[in-house]
C-alpha positions, 0 to 999 in steps of 0.5 A: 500500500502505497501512502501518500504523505505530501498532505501532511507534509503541508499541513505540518509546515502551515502549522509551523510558519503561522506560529512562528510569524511575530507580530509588531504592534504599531506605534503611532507618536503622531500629535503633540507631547509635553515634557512630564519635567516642567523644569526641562529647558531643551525638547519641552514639547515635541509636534509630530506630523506625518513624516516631520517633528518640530521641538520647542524649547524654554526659549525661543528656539525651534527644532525642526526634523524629519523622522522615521520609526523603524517599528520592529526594533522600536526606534525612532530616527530623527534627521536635522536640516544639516542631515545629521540622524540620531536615534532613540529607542521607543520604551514606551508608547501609548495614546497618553504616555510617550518614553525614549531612551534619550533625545537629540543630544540629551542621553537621559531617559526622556518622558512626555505625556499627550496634550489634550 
């Protein structure tokens, strides 16, 4: 008796890729955040549009960026008008609160919370 075993070959592997497929929840970081540290000087609120960011400072001092979030790796990459890219990654986002490891030149942890 001949047995056929090409259909469980199939079934075995469709098994095997739907389980193994990761998937990467996305961030959205667009709207305008403020700095949960009310004494900070530099990046006191952060405006994010479609593919550009624009940060305010204690001043009169306004940064302007293109950005990108790779979104596997969580990592959000700014890009200066001179070229200059630096990254940060996302450790948390969500519709109120927005943490990064660092910002710009700024290697502290940085917290913002949604304005409303």
């Amino acid at each position: 008796m001949k047995v056929n075993t090409l259909p469980l070959l199939v079934l075995f592997l469709s098994n095997c890729s739907s389980n193994a497929v990761d998937t990467v929840e996305s961030i959205s970081i667009k709207g305008t955040w403020e700095n949960t540290n009310k004494t900070a000087v530099f990046y006191r609120t952060l405006t994010f549009a479609d593919s550009s960011a624009t940060f305010t400072s204690r001043g009169d001092t306004i940064y302007r960026f293109n950005y990108f979030i790779d979104q596997p790796s969580r990592t959000l990459w700014l890009t200066d008008i001179f070229n200059k890219k630096l990254s940060a990654k996302i450790l948390k986002s969500n519709r109120d609160s927005l943490v990064l490891s660092n910002l710009w030149e700024l290697d502290s942890k940085q917290r913002f919370s949604k304005r409303k």
